[in-house]
C-alpha positions in Angstrom: -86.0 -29.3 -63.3 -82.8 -31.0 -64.7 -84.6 -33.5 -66.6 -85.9 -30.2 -68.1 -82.7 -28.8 -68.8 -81.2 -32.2 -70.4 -83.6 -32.3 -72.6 -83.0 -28.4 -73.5 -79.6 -29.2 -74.0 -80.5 -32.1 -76.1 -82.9 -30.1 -78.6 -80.1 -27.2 -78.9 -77.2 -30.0 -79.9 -79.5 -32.0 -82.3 -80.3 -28.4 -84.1 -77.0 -27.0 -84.0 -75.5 -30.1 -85.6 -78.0 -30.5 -88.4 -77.6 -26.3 -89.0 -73.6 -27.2 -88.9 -74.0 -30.5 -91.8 -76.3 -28.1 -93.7 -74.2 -24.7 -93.4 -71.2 -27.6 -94.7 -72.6 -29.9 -97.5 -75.7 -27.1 -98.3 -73.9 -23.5 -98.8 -70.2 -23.2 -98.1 -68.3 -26.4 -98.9 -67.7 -27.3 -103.0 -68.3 -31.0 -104.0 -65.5 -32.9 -105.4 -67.4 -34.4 -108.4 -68.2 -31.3 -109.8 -66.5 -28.6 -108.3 -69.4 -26.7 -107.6 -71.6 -25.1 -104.3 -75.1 -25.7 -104.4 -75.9 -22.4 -105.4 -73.3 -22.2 -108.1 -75.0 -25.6 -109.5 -78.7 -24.3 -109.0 -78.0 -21.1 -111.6 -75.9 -23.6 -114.0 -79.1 -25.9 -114.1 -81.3 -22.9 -114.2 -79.3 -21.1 -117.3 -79.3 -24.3 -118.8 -83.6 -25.1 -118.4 -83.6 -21.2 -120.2 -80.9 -21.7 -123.1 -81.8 -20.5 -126.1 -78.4 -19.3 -127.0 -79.2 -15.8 -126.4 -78.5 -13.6 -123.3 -80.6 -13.3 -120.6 -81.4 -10.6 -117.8 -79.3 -11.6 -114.7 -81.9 -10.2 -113.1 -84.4 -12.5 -114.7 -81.8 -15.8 -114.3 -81.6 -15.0 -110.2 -85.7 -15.1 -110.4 -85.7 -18.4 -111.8 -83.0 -19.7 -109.2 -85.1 -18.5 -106.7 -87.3 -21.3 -107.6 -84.3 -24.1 -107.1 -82.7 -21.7 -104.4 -83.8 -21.5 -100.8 -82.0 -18.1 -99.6 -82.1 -15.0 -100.9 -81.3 -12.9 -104.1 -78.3 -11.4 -103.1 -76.6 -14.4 -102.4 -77.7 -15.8 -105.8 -76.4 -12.4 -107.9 -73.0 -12.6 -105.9 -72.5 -16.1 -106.9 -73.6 -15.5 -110.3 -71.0 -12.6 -110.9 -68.2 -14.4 -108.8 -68.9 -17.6 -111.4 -69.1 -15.4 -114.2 -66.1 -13.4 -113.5 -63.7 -16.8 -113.2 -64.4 -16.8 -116.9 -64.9 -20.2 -118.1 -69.2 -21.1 -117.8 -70.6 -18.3 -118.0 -70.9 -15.7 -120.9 -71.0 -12.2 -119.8 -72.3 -8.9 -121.5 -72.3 -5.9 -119.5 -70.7 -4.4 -116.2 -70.2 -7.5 -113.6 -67.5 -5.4 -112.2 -63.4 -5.6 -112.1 -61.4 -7.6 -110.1 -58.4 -6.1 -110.4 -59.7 -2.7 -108.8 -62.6 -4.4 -106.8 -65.6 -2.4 -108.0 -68.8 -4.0 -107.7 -71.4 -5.2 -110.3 -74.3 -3.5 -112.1 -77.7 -4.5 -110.6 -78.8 -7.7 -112.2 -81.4 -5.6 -114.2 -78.7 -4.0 -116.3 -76.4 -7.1 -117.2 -76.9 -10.1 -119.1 -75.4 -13.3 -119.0 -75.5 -17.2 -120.8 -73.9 -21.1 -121.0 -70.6 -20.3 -122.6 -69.6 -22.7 -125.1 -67.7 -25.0 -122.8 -70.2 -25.1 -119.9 -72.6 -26.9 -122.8 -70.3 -29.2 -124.2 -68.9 -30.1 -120.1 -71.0 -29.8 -117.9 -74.6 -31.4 -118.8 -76.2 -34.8 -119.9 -79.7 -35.4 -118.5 -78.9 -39.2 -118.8 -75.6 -38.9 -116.4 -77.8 -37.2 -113.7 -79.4 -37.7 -111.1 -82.1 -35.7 -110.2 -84.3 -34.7 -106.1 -87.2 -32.4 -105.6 -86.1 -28.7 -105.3 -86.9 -27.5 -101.5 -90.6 -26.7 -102.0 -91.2 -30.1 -104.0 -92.4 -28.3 -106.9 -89.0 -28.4 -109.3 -86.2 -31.3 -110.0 -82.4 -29.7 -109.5 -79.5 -32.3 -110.2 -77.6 -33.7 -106.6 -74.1 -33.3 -108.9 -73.4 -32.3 -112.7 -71.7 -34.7 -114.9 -68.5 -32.3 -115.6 -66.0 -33.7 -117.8 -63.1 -31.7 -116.2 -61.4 -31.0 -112.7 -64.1 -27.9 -112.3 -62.7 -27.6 -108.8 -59.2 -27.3 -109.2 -60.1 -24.8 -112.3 -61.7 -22.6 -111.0 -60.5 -22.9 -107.0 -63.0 -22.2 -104.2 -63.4 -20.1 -100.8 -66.0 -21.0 -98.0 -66.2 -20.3 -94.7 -68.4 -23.3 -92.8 -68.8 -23.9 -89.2 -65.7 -25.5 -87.4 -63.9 -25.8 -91.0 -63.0 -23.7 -94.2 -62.2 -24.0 -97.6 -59.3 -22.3 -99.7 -58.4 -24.0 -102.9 -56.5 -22.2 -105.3 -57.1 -22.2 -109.2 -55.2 -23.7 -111.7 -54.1 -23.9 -115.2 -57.1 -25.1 -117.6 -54.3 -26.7 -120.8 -51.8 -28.2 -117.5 -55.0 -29.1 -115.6 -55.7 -31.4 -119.1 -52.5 -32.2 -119.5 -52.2 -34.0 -115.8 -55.5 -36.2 -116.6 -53.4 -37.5 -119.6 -50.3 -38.0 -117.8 -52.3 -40.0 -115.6 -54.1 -42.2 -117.6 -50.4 -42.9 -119.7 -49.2 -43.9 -115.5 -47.1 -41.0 -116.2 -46.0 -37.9 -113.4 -47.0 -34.7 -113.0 -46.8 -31.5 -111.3 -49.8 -29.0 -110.7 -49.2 -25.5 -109.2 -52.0 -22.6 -109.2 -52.7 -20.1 -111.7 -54.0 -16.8 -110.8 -56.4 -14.3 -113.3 -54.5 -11.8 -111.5 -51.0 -13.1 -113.1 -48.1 -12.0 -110.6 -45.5 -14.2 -109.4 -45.6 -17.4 -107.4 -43.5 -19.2 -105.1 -44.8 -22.6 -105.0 -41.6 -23.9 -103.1 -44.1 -25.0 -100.0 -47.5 -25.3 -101.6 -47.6 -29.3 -100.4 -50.1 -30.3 -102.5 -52.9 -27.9 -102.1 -52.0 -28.1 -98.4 -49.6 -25.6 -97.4 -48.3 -22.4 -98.0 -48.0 -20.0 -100.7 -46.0 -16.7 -101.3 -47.6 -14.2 -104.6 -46.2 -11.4 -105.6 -47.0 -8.0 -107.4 -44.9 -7.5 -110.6 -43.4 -4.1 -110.8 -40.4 -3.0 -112.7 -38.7 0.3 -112.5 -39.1 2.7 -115.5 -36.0 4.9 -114.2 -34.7 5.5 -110.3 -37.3 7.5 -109.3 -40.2 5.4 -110.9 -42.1 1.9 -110.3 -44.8 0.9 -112.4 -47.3 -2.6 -110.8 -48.5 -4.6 -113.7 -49.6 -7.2 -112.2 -51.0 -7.8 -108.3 -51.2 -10.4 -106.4 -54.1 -12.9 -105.6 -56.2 -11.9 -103.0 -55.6 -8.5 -103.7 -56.8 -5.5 -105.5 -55.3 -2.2 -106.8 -57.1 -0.5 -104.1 -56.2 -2.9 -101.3 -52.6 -2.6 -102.8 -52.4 1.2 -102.8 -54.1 1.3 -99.2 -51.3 -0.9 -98.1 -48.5 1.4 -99.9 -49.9 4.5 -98.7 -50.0 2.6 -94.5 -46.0 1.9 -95.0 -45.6 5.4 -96.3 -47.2 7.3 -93.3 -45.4 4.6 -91.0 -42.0 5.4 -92.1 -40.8 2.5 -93.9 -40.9 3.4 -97.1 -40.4 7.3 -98.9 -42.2 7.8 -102.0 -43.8 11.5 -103.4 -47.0 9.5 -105.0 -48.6 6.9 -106.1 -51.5 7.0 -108.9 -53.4 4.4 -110.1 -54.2 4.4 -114.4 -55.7 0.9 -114.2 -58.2 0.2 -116.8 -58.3 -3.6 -119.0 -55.0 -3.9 -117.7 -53.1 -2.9 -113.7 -51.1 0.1 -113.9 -50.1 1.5 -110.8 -47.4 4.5 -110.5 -44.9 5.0 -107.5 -43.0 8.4 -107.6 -40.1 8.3 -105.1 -38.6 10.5 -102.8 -35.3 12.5 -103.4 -32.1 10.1 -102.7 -34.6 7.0 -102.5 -33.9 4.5 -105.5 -36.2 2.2 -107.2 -33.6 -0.9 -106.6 -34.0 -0.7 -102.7 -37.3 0.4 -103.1 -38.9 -2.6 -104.8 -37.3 -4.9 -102.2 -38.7 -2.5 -99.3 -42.4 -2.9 -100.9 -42.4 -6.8 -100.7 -41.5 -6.5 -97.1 -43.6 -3.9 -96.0 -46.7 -3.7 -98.5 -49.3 -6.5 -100.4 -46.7 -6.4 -102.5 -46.4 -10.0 -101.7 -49.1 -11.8 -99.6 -48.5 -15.3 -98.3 -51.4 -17.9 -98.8 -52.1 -21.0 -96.9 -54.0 -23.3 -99.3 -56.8 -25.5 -97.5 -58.4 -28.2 -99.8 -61.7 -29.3 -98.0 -64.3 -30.7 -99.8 -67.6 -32.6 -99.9 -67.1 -36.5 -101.0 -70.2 -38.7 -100.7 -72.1 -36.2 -98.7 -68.7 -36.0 -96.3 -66.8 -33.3 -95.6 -62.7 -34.1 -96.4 -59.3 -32.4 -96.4 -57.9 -33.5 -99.9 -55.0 -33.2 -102.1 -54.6 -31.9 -105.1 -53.3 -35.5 -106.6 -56.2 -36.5 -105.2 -58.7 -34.3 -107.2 -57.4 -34.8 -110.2 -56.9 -38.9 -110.0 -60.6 -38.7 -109.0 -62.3 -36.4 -111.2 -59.9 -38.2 -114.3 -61.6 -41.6 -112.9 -64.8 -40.3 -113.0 -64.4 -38.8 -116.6 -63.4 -42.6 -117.9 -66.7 -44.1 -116.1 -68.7 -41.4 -117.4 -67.6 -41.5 -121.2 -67.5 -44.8 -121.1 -71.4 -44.7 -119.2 -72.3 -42.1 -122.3 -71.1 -44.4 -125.1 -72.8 -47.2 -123.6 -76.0 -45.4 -123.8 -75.5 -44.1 -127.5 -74.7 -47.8 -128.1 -78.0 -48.9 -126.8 -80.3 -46.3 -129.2 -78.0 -47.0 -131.8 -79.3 -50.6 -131.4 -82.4 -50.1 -130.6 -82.6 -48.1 -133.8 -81.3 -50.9 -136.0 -83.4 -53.3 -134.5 -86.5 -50.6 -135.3 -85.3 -50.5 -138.9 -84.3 -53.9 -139.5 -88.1 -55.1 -138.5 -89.4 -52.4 -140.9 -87.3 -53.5 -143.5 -88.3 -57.3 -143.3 -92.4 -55.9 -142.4 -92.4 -54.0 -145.8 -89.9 -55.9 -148.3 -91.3 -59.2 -147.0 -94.8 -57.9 -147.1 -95.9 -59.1 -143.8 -98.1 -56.4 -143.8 -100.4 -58.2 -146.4 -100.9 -61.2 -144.0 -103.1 -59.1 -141.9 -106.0 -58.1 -144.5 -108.0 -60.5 -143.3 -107.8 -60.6 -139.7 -111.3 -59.3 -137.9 -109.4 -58.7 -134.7 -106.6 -56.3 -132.9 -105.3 -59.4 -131.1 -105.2 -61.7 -133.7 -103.6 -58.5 -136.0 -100.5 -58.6 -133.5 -100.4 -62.3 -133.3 -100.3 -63.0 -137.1 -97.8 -60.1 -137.5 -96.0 -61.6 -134.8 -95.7 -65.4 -135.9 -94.5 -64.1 -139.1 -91.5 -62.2 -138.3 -90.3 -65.7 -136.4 -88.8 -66.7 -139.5 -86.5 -63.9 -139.3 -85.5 -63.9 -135.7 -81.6 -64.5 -136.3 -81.6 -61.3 -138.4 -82.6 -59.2 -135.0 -80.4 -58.0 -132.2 -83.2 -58.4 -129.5 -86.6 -60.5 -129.5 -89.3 -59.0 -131.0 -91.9 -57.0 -128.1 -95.2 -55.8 -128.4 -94.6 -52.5 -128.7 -92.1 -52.9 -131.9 -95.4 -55.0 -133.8 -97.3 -52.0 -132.8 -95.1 -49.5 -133.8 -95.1 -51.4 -137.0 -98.6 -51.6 -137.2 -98.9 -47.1 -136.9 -96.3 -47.6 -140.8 -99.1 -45.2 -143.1 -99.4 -47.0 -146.7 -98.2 -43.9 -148.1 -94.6 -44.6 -146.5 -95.1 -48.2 -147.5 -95.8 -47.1 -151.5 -92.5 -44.7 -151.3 -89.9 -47.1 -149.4 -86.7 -47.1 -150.7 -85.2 -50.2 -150.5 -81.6 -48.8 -151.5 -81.7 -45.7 -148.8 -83.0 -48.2 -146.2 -79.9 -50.6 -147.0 -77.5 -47.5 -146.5 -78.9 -46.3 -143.3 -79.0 -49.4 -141.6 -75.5 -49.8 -143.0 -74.5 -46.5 -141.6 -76.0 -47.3 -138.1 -74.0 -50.3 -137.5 -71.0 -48.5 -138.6 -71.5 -46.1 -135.8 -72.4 -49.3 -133.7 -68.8 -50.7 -134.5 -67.0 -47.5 -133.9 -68.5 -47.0 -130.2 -67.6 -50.8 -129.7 -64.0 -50.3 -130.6 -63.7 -46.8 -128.8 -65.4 -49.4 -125.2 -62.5 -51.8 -126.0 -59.8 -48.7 -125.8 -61.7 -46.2 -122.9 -58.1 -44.8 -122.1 -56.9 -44.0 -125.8 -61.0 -42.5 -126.4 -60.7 -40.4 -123.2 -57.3 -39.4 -124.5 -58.5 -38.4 -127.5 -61.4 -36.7 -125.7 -59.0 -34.5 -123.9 -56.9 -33.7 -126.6 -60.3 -32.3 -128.5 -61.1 -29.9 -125.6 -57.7 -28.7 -125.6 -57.8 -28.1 -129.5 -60.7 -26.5 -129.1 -60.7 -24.2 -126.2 -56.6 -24.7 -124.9 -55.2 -21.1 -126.8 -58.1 -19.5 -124.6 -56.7 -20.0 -121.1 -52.9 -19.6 -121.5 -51.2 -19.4 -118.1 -51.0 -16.0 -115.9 -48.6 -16.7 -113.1 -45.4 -17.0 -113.1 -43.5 -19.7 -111.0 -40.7 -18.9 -109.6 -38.7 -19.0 -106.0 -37.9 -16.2 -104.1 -35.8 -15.9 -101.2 -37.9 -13.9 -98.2 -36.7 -10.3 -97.9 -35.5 -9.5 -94.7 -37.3 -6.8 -93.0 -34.2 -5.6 -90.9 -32.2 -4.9 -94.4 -34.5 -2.8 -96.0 -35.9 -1.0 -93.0 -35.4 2.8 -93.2 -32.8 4.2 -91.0 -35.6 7.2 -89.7 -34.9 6.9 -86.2 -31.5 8.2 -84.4 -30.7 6.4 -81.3 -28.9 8.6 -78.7 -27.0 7.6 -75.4 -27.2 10.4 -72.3 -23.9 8.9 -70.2 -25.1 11.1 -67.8 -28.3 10.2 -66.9 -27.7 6.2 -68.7 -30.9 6.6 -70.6 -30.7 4.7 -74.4 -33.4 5.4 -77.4 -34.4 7.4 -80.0 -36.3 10.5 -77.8 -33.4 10.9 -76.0 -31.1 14.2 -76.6 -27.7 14.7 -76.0 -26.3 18.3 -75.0 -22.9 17.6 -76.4 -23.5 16.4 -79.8 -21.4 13.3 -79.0 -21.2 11.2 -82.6 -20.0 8.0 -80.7 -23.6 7.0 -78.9 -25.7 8.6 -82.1 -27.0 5.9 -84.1 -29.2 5.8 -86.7 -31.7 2.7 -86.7 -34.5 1.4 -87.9 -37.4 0.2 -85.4 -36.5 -3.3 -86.5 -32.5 -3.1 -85.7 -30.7 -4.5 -82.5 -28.6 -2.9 -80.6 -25.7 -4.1 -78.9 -24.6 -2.9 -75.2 -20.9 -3.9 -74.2 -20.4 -2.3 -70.5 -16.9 -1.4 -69.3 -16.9 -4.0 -66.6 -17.1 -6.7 -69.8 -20.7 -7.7 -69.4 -23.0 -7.4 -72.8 -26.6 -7.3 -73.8 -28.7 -7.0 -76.8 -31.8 -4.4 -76.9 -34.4 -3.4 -79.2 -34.3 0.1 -80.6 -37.0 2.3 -78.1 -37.7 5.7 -76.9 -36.2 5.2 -73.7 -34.4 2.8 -71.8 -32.5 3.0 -68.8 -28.8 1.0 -69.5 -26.6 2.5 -67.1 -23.5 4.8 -67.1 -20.9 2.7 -67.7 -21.2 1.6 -71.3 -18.3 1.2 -73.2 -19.6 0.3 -76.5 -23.1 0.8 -78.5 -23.3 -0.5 -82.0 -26.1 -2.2 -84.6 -26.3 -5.9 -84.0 -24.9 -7.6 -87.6 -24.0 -10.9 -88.3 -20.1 -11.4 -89.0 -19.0 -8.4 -86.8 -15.1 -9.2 -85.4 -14.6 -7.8 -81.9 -10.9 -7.4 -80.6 -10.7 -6.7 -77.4 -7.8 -6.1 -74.6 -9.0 -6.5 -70.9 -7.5 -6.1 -67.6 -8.4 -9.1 -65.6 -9.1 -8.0 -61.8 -8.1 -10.8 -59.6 -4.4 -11.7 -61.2 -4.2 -8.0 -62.3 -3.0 -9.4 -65.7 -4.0 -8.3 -69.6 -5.0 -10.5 -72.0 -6.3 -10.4 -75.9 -9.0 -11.9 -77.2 -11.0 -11.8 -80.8 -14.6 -12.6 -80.9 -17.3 -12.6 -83.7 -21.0 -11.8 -83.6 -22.6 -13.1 -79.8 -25.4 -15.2 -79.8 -28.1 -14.1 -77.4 -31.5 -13.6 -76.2 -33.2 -10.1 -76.1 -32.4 -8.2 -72.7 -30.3 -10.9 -71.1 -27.0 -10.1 -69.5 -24.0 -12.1 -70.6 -20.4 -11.8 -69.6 -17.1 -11.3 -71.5 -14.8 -11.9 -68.4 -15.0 -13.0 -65.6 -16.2 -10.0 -63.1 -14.1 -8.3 -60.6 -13.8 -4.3 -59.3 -10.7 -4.0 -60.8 -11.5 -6.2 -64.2 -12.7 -3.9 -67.1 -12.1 -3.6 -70.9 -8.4 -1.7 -71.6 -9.4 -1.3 -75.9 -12.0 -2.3 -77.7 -12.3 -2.0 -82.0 -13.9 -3.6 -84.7 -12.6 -5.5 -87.9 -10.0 -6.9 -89.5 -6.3 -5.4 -89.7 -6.4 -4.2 -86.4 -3.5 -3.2 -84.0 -2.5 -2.4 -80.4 -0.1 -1.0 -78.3 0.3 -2.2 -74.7 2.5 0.1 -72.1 4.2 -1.9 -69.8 5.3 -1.6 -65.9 9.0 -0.7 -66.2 11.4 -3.0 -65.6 15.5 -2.9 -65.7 16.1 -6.0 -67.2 13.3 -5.9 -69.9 14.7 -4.9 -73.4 10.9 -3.0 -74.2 8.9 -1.8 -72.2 6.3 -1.7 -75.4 4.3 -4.9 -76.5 3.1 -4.2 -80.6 -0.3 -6.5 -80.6 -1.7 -7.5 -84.0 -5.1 -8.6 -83.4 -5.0 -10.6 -86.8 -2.7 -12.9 -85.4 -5.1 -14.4 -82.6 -7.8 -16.9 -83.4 -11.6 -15.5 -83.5 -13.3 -17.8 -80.2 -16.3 -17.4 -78.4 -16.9 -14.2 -76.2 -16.8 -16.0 -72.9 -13.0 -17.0 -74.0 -10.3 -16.1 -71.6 -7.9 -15.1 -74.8 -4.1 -14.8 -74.4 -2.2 -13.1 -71.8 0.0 -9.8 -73.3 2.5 -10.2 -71.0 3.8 -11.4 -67.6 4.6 -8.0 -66.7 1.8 -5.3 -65.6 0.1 -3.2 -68.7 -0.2 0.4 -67.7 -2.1 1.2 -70.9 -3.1 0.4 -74.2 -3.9 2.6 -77.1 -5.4 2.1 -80.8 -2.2 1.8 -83.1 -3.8 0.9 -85.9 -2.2 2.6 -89.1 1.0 4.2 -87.0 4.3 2.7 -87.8 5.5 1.6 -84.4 7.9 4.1 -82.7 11.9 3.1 -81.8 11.8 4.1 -78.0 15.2 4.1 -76.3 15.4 1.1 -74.0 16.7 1.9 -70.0 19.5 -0.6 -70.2 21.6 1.4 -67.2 22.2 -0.1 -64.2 20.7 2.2 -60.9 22.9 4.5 -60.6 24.9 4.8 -64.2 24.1 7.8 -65.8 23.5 7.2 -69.7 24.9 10.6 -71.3 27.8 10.1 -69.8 28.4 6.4 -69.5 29.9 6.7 -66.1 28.8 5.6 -62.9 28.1 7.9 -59.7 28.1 6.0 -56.8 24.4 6.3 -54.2 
């Protein structure tokens, strides 16, 4: 029985791994030579078996896929639009769709499609590829195209595989040229993606086609009450945008009347605000809260030598520029060799006809000896040939009608032969110089087809808006002394201003107790925090606390200043050290801030008033101790910020002397 389920086991691994290389290399993972799934391949080679520079049925096209293809139509029309839609192989004519609103294709029936212009000149040369049987046996279908750019940093890819994915981004078809020339002058570059979608781009942390990725929408405000999107970000659609915009809305965190989309050949989207919103904070609100701006992470895997890789971006392009030397240079090699072969084939019919071999074969009875006498005669003129003379050349000599042999032209035959080693020469000096051809090369396709692909996306660094700033204050967080519940459901009966806050779900609040202990909260609908709170306030950076605080065990006052605590949600923390009688005396905020501490009496003290400028004590930590206010005992201290400190008349009598009178009763 469990040799039975070991070999079970065994028959579901081996399957599952050869479904997982196929699902990989065979469907969802692009090739690094020519950028391209196999299916995207499969309707390239099939368009490219049917060109005849017209426009074909899409519908007809995904038919003759079919015959390269081993899945289904669908899958082939998807690809077919998604390909045609990127805008560089294929040309289009009919509906295939929008993808800036998202709406779909026509059926394949309706639309027509063809090679553009640069898929022909790119991406085929039957002598640069290598061909295998098509899945039934019955076809040929190339293993990889001979594409003479970086096809897979052009046009970007998505797949989903199993146990990996693929997100590559596109990028800029002139700066995509531009960084194959740089590199074969040893020079630097820089490549960032490019989005049909155009938008904004922080690339601060893209890593080389490896990281991450922030895009944002382009909107600008028309007056304070309207925004208008013109461009979206990638990923995206108006649609998907709006249904974003409209979630914030009905979630509170952003106010607006409407929001109408006029989209057509270009993104148009309209946000109406609501009264006393503004466009300014608004804008900043919709990157935080809406696809407004999406973050990408960038995932560059690929297939390399039947492997599946995680790549750079450097790495593309050094590889696919490497391979575009070794095939040019494989191309004008094999222009070379016809070029030769046709100069040797014209040479020998020049010598056969101006030397009139052909009369030393009138009377020969024989085939054989026909060739042979043909043959030892052209031996004289062996140093004039590129190549020995074959069999086949005497024969194709032999097939020369008299009728060409009565019209030869002995001048035109000088000047073609002259014009083929002339192109012979040309491709010689052009193999001696591969990087200055291949330069040159470049610089043609970006003549030719470089004003067609101008870039989209702007690049630019943003800094990340911060969710807590441009949060909507919509929720009012109240304090109930009484029963010491805190959050925004809670109701006070006496209207108290002091504990009613307004908040945003994203704010913290601060607690500071009477007894000098502290703790940050999140804004909730109810949270039980005790009766003794002293202090409730928004949690901000650079908040100045000055604080006077009886401390219980030497029954002694001191000041201290303190900024903004550092802490961790719902932990307690403590000012002072804790005691019955210790608690906080005065407690205020800011700069420019005064006190006024009311001392025990005492007959030889001049004052019986201490004037406390909280500006005059450093800003320290919160679990400080701070400076004692006096040696004496404080009664009480009160708020005297703003009031001119009052003369008080000082009890300089002696017990017993009355002061009116200046005369002394005796006890």
């Amino acid at each position: 029985m469990d040799s039975q389920h070991g070999k079970l086991r065994q028959f579901f691994e081996y399957n599952f791994l050869e479904y997982t290389s196929y699902v990989i290399k065979e469907r969802a993972i692009p090739d690094i030579n020519d950028g391209l799934k196999p299916v995207q391949r499969r309707i390239l080679q099939t368009l490219h078996n049917m060109d005849d520079g017209r426009f074909h049925k899409v519908a007809n096209v995904v038919g003759a896929t079919m015959k390269l293809h081993p899945h289904g139509d669908q899958s082939i029309f998807a690809a077919l639009v998604n390909l045609a839609n990127k805008g560089y192989l294929i040309d289009r004519q009919g509906n295939y769709g929008n993808i800036f609103t998202g709406d779909s294709a026509s059926a394949p029936r309706y639309i027509e499609c063809r090679l553009s212009p640069l898929a022909r000149e790119i991406m085929f040369n039957k002598d640069l590829t290598e061909f295998i049987d098509s899945y039934d046996g019955r076809m040929q279908e190339p293993v990889s195209l001979p594409c003479k750019i970086p096809l897979l940093l052009l046009q970007g890819a998505d797949g989903i595989a199993v146990g990996m994915a693929t997100k590559i981004m596109p990028h800029n078809f002139c700066e995509l040229l531009e960084a194959q020339k740089q590199i074969l002058r040893e020079e630097e570059f820089c490549l960032f993606p490019d989005f049909p979608q155009g938008g904004m781009l922080d690339v601060s942390q893209y890593n080389n086609g490896n990281g991450k990725i922030r895009c944002r929408a382009r909107m600008e405000a028309i007056n304070e009450k309207t925004i208008i999107i013109n461009e979206i970000p990638y990923t995206t659609t108006t649609q998907s945008l709006i249904d974003s915009v409209e979630k914030a809305a009905k979630a509170g965190k952003i106010k607006i009347i409407s929001i109408n989309d006029y989209t057509a050949e270009n993104v148009e989207i309209e946000i109406k605000l609501a009264r006393g919103i503004y466009a300014k904070d608004t804008i900043k609100a919709l990157y935080a809260f809406t696809d407004c701006e999406v973050p990408i992470s960038p995932n560059l895997t690929l297939v390399q030598n039947g492997v599946p890789r995680t790549s750079t971006v450097e790495e593309v392009i050094h590889h696919n520029t490497e391979k575009l030397v070794a095939d040019l240079t494989r191309e004008l090699e094999i222009d070379k060799g016809r070029l030769e072969n046709r100069l040797h084939a014209r040479l020998l019919e020049q010598i056969f006809i101006e030397e009139r071999i052909y009369k030393t074969i009138e009377e020969k009875t024989s085939y054989k000896a026909i060739v042979k006498g043909v043959d030892e005669a052209l031996e004289g003129f062996t140093k004039e040939l590129k190549r020995p003379v074959t069999t086949e050349d005497i024969e194709r000599l032999l097939e020369i009608r008299i009728k060409r042999i009565s019209r030869y032209d002995i001048n035109k035959q000088k000047k073609e032969i002259k014009a083929i080693r002339s192109e012979i020469s040309t491709i010689e000096k052009h193999l001696k110089d591969m990087i200055g051809f291949t330069i040159g090369y470049i610089d043609g396709l970006l003549k030719k087809y470089g004003k067609e692909y101008p870039r989209l996306t702007e690049l630019t660094e943003f800094t990340e808006v911060s969710v807590r700033k441009v949060a909507l204050s919509n929720l009012t967080v109240c304090y109930d002394r009484e029963d010491g519940f805190l959050g925004h459901q809670i109701k006070v009966n006496n209207g108290d201003s002091e504990f009613s806050i307004p908040c945003s779900e994203y704010d913290r609040l601060l607690l500071i107790y009477e007894t000098g202990k502290y703790k940050v909260v999140q804004v909730t609908e109810k949270l039980f925090v005790g009766h003794d709170i002293r202090w409730i306030g928004k949690l901000k950076k650079g908040m100045i606390f000055n604080m006077v605080y009886r401390e219980g065990r030497e029954n002694l006052c001191y000041v201290k200043r303190f900024a903004t605590p550092k802490f961790i949600l719902d932990k307690e923390y403590k000012l002072f050290r804790e005691h019955k009688k210790s608690k906080i005396l005065l407690l205020s905020l800011g700069e420019e801030k005064s006190a006024r501490a009311s001392l025990m009496p005492s007959p030889r003290a001049k004052t019986n008033v201490v004037e406390i400028s909280f500006d005059d004590y450093l800003v320290k930590g919160p679990a400080a101790k701070g400076k004692r206010v006096s040696t004496r005992i404080v009664r009480r201290v009160v708020d005297a910020t703003g009031k001119k400190p009052k003369e008080k008349k000082v009890n300089l009598a002696l017990p017993g002397m009355d002061i009116s009178t200046k005369t002394s009763k005796k006890t």
